[in-house]
TIMAR-915960 format. One record per residue (C-alpha): residue number from 1; residue in three letters; x, y, z. Coordinates in steps of 0.1 Angstrom, whole numbers, padded with zeros to 4 digits. Example, Ala and Ser with C-alpha at 12.3 -4.5 7.8 and 13.67 -1.06 7.14 Angstrom:
2
<site num="1" residu="ALA" u="0123" v="-0045" w="0078"/>
<site num="2" residu="SER" u="0137" v="-0011" w="0071"/>
***
This chain:
247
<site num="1" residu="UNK" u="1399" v="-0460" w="1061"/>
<site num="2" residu="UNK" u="1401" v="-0465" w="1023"/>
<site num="3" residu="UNK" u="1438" v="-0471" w="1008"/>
<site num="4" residu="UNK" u="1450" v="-0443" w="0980"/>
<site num="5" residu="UNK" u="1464" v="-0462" w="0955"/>
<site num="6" residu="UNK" u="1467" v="-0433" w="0929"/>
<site num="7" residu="UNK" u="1452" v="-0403" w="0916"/>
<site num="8" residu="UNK" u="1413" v="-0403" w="0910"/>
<site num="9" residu="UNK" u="1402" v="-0383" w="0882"/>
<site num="10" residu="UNK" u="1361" v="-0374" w="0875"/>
<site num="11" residu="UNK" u="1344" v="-0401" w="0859"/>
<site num="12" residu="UNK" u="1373" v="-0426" w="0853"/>
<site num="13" residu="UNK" u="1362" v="-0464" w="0865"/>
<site num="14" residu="UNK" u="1399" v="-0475" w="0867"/>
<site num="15" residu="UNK" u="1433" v="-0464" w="0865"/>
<site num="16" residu="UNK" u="1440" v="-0465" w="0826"/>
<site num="17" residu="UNK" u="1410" v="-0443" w="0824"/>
<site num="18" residu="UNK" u="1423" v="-0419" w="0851"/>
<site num="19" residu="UNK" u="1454" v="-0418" w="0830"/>
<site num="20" residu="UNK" u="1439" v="-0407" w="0799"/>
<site num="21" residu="UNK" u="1420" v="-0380" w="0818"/>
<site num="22" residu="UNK" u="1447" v="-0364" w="0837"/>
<site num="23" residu="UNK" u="1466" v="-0365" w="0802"/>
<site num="24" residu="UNK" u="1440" v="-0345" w="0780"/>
<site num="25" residu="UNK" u="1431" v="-0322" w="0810"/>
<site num="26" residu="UNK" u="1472" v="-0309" w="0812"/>
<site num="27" residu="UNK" u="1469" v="-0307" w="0767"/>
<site num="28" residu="UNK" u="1440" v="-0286" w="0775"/>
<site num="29" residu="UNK" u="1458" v="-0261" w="0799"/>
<site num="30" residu="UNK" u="1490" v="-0262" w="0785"/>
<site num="31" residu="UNK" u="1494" v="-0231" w="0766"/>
<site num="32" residu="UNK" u="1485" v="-0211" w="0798"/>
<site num="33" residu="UNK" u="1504" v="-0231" w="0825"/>
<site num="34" residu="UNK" u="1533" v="-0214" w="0833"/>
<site num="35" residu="UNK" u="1514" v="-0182" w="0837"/>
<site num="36" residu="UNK" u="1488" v="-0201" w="0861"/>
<site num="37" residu="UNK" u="1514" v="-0220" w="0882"/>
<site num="38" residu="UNK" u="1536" v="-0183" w="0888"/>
<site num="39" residu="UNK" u="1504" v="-0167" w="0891"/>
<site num="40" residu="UNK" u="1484" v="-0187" w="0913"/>
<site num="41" residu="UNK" u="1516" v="-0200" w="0939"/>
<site num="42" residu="UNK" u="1521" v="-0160" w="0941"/>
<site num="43" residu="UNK" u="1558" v="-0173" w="0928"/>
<site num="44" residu="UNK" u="1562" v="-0190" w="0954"/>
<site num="45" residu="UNK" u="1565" v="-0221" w="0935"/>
<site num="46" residu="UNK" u="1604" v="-0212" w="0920"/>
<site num="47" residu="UNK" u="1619" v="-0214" w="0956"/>
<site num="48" residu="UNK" u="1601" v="-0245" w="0958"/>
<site num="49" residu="UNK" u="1618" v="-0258" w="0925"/>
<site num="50" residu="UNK" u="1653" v="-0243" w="0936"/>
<site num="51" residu="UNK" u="1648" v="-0264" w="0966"/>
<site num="52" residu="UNK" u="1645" v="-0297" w="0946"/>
<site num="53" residu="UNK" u="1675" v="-0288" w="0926"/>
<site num="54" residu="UNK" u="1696" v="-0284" w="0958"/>
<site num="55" residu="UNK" u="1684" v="-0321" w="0967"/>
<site num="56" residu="UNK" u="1699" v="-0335" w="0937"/>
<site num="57" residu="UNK" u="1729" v="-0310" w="0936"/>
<site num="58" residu="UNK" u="1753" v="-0338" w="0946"/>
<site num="59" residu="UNK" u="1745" v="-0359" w="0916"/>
<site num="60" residu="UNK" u="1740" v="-0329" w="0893"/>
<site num="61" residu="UNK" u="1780" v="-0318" w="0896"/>
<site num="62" residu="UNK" u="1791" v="-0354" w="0886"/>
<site num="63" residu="UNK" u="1803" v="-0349" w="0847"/>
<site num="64" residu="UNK" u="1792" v="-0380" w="0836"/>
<site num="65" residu="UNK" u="1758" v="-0382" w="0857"/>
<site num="66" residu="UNK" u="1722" v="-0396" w="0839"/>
<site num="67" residu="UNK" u="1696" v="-0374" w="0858"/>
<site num="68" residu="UNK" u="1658" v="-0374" w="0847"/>
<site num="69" residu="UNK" u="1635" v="-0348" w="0854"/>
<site num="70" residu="UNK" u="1602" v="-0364" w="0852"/>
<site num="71" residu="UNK" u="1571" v="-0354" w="0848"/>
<site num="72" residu="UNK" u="1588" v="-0324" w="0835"/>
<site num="73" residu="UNK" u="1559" v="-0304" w="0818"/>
<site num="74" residu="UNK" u="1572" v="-0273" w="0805"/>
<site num="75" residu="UNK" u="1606" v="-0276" w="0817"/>
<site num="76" residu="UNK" u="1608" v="-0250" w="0844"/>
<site num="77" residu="UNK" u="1621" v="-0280" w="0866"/>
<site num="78" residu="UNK" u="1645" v="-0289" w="0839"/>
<site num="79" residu="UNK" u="1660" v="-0251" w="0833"/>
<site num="80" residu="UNK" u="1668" v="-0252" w="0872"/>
<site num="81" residu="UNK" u="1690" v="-0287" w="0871"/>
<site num="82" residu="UNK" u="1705" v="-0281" w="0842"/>
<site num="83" residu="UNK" u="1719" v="-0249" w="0855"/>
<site num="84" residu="UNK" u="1740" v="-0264" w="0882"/>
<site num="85" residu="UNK" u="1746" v="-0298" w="0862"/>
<site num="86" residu="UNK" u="1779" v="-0309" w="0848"/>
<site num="87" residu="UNK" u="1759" v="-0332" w="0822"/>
<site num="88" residu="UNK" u="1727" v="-0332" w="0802"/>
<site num="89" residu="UNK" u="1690" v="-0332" w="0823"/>
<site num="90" residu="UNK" u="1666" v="-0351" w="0801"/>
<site num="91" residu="UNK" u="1627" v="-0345" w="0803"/>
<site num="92" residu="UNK" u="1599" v="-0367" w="0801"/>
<site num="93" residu="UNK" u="1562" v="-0364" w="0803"/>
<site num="94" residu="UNK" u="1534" v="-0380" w="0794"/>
<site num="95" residu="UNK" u="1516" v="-0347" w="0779"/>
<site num="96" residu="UNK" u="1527" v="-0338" w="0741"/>
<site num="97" residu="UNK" u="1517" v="-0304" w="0743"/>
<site num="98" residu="UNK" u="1535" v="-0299" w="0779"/>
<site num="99" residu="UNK" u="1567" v="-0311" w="0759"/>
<site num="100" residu="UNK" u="1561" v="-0288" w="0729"/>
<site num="101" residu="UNK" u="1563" v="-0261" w="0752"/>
<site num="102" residu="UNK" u="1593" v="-0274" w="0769"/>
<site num="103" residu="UNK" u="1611" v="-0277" w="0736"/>
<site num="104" residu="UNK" u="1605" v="-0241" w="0726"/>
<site num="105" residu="UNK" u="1615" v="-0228" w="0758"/>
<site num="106" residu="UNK" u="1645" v="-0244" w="0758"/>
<site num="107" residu="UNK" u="1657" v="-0234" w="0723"/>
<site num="108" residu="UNK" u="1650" v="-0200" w="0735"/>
<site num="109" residu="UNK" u="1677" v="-0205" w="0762"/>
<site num="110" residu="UNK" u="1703" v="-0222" w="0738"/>
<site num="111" residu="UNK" u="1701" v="-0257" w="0747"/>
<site num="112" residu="UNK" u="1684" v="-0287" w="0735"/>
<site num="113" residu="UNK" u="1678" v="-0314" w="0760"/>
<site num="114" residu="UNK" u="1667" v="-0346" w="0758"/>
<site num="115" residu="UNK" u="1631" v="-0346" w="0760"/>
<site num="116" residu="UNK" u="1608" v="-0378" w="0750"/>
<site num="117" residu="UNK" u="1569" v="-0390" w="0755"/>
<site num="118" residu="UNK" u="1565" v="-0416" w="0785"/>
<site num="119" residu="UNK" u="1545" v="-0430" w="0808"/>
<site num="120" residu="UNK" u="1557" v="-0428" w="0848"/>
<site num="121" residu="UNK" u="1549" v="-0465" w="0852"/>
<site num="122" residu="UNK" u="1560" v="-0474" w="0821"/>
<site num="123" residu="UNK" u="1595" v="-0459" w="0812"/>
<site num="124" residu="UNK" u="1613" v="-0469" w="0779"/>
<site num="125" residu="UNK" u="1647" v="-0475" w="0799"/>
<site num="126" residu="UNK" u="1671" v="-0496" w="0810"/>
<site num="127" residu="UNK" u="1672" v="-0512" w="0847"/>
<site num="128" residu="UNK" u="1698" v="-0493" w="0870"/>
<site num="129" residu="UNK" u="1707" v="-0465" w="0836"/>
<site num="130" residu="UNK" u="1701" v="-0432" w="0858"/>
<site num="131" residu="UNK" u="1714" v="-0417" w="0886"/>
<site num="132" residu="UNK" u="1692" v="-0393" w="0899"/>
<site num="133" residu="UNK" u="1650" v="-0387" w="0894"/>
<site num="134" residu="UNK" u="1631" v="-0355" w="0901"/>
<site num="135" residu="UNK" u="1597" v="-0348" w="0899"/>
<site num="136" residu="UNK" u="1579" v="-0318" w="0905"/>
<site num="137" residu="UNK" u="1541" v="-0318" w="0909"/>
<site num="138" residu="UNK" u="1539" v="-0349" w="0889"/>
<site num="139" residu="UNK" u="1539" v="-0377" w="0915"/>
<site num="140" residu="UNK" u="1500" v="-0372" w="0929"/>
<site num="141" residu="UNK" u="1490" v="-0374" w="0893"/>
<site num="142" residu="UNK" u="1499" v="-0418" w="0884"/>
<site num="143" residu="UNK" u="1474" v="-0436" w="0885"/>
<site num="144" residu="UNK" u="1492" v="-0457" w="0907"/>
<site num="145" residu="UNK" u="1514" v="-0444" w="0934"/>
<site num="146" residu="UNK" u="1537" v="-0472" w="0943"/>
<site num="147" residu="UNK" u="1538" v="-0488" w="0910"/>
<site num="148" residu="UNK" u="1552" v="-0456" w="0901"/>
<site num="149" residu="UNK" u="1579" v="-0458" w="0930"/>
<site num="150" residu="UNK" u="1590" v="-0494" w="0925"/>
<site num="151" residu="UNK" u="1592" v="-0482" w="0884"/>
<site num="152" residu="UNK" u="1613" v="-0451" w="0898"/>
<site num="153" residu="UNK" u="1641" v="-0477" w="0917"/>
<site num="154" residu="UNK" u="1644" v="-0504" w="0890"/>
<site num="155" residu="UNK" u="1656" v="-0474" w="0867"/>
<site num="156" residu="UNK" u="1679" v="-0458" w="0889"/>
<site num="157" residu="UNK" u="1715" v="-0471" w="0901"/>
<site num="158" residu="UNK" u="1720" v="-0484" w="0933"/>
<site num="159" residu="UNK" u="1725" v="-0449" w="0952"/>
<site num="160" residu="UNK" u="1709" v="-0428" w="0929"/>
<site num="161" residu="UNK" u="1688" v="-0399" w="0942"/>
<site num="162" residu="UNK" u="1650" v="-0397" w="0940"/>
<site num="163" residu="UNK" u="1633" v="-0361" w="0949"/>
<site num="164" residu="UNK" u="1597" v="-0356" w="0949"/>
<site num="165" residu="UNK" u="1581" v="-0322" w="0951"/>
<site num="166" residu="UNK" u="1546" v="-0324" w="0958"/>
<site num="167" residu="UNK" u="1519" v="-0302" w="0973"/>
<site num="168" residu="UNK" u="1511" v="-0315" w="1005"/>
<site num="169" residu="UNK" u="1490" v="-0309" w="1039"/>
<site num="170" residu="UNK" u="1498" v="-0272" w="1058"/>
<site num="171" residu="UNK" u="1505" v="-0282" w="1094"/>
<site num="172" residu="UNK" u="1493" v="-0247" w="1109"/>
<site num="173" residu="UNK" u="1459" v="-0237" w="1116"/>
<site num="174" residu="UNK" u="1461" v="-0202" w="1099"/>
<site num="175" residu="UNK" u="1477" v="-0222" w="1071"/>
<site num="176" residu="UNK" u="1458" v="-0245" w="1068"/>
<site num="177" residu="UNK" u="1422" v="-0226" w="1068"/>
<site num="178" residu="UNK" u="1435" v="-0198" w="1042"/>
<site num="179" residu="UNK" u="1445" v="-0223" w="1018"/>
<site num="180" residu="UNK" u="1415" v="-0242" w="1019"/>
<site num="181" residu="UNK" u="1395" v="-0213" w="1011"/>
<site num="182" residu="UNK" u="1420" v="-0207" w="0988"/>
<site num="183" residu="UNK" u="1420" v="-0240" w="0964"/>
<site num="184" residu="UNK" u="1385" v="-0246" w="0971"/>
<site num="185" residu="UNK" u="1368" v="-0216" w="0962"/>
<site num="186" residu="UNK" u="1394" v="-0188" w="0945"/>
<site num="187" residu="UNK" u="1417" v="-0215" w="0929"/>
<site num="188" residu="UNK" u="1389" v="-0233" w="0902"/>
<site num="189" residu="UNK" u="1372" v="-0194" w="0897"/>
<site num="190" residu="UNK" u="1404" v="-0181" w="0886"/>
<site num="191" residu="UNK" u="1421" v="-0210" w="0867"/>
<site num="192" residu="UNK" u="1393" v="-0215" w="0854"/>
<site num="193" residu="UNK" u="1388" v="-0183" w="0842"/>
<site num="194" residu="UNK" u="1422" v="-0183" w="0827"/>
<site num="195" residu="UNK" u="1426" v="-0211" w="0816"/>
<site num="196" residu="UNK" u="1391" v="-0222" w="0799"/>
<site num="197" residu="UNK" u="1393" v="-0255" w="0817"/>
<site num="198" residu="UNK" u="1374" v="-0252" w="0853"/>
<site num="199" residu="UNK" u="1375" v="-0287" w="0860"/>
<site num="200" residu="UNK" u="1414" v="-0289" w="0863"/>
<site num="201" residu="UNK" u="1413" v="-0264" w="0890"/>
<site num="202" residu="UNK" u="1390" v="-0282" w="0906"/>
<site num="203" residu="UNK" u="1405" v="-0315" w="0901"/>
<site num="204" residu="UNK" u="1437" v="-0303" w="0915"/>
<site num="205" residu="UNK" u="1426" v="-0291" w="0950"/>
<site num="206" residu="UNK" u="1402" v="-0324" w="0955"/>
<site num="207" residu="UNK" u="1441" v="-0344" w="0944"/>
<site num="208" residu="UNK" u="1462" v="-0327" w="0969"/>
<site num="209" residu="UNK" u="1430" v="-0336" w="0993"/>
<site num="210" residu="UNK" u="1433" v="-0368" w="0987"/>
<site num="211" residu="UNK" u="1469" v="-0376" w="0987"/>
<site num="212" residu="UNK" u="1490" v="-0390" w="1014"/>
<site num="213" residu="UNK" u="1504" v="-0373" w="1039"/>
<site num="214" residu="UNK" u="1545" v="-0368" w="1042"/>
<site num="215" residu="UNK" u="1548" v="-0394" w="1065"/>
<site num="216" residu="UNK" u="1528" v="-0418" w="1046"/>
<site num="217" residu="UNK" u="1549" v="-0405" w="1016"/>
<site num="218" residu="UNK" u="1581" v="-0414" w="1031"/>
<site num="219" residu="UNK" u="1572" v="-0450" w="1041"/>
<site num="220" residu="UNK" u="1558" v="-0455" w="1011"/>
<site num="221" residu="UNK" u="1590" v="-0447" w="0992"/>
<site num="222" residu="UNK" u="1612" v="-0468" w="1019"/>
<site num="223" residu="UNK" u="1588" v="-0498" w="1014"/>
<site num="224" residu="UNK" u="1597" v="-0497" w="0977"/>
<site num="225" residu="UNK" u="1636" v="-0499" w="0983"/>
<site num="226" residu="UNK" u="1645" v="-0465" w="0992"/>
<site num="227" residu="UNK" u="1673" v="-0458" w="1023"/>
<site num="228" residu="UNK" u="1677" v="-0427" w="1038"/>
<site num="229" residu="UNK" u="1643" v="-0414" w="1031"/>
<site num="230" residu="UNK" u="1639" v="-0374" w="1046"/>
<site num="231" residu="UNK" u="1613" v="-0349" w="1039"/>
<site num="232" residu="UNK" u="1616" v="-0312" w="1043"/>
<site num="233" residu="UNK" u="1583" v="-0292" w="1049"/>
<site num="234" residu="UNK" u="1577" v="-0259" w="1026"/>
<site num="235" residu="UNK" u="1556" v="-0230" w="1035"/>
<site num="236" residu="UNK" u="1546" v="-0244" w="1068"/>
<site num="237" residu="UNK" u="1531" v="-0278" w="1049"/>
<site num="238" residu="UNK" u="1519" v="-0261" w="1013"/>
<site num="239" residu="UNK" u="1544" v="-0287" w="0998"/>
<site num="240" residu="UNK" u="1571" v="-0311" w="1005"/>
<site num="241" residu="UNK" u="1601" v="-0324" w="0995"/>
<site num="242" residu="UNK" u="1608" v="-0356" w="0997"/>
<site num="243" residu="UNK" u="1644" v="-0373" w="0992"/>
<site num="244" residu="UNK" u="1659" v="-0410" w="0991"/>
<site num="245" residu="UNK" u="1684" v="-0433" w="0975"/>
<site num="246" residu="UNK" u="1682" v="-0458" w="0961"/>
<site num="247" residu="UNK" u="1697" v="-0492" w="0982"/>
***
């Protein structure tokens, strides 16, 4: 059986060129996202998000907590911590256009977070300077899965809180054969058709396909310094939520 390492994008030879792909294929459907994900999740998706910010509530109510929100895109994930958060949420992605977006939304709520440009395996801060990571749909996108997870522990504190909300493998049979005929066939037609970029919608479905299951998930994340690693099942296997510390 051949070992996921990271995400594989169409055409890409090795992980830098992966990289680059997945970055100019979210600039491409960025000014249409929010409307796709809402639309194409049936909403679904925003009790998904509320779930992740319940994860990271305990960290979130500390006044003088650092919290991330990676992968952030157009800061949906972001609006949802900082509503419950004693303290400033920053943002990061590695998408300019996602982070346009973010910044305009977030003005038009009053606030203006920290938001900045970065790489997931590559983060411009310092070892142990945060105390709690999210990231929502982000994670099955590095090029590199568990470089991404040892990156992820040497910039939180010992004890800080890492949630990952990713879409996942439905467990149920029903489940499991609507959504297949869901993101193979209905899911590229009509982001597609939306968005004027088929190939994401069709790159996303074959990405969930190929990443590792919740189990494989979680030991992953222990084997790169994680304790008390959990994982909560969402509409019966569509997603998961996954949630460690750091030891």
């Amino acid at each position: 059986m051949k070992v996921v390492t990271g995400t594989a994008a169409p055409h890409a030879g090795n992980e830098e060129q992966a990289a680059r792909w997945v970055q100019a294929m979210f600039a491409r459907v960025a000014p249409r996202y929010d409307l796709l994900n809402h639309l194409l999740s049936f909403n679904v998706d925003k009790g998904w998000r509320l779930a992740l910010a319940d994860a990271l509530r305990p960290a979130l109510r500390r006044s003088d907590a650092k919290v991330l929100d990676l992968c952030c895109g157009t800061g949906d994930v972001l609006f949802d911590l900082q509503a419950i958060s004693k303290s400033h949420v920053m943002g990061a992605d590695f998408c300019h256009p996602m982070l346009t977006t973010a910044r305009a939304k977030a003005e038009k709520r009053g606030f203006s977070p920290l938001l900045f440009e970065a790489d997931a395996l590559r983060l411009p801060l310092a070892d142990e300077s945060l105390d709690a990571i999210s990231i929502a749909f982000g994670f099955r996108n590095l090029a590199n899965y568990q470089a991404g997870l040892d990156e992820l522990r040497r910039v939180l504190r010992r004890g800080g809180l890492l949630a990952i909300l990713e879409f996942s493998h439905p467990r149920g049979w029903l489940t499991r054969t609507a959504y297949g005929f869901y993101s193979r066939r209905l899911l590229p037609a009509i982001g597609g058709l939306l968005s004027g970029s088929r190939d994401a919608y069709t790159y996303l479905p074959d990405s969930i396909a190929r990443f590792p299951n919740p189990d494989t998930l979680e030991r992953m994340i222990e084997a790169s310094g994680f304790g008390d690693v959990r994982y909560r099942l969402l509409t019966d296997g569509i997603a998961a939520l996954h949630v460690g510390q750091k030891s």
